[in-house]
C-alpha positions, 0 to 999 in steps of 0.5 A, spaced: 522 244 224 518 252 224 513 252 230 509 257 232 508 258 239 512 256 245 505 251 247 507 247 240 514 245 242 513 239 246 507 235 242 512 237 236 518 234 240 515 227 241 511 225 235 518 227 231 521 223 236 516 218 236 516 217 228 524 218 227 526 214 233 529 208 228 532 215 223 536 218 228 536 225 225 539 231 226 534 235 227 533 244 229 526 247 232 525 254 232 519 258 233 518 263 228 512 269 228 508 265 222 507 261 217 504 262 210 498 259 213 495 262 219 491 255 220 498 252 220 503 251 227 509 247 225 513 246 218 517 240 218 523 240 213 526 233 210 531 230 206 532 222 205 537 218 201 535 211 199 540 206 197 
């Protein structure tokens, strides 16, 4: 996850937490100077197998 600013971490944290909390995935948080789109505060970045 690519967040801009400090202030989002938390509220970035607990809805990945909320939503994934049955996925368990590994996960990384940076906080990066922008995005492509200055109304964007966070990219989220998955990947999932189904079986």
């Amino acid at each position: 996850m690519y967040v801009t600013g400090l202030a989002w971490v938390d509220a970035v944290g607990k809805a990945h937490g909320e939503a994934m909390v049955n996925a368990r995935p590994v996960a990384t948080m940076v906080v990066v100077k922008d995005l492509i789109d200055e109304r964007w505060k966070v990219e989220i970045e998955a990947e999932a197998v189904i079986s």
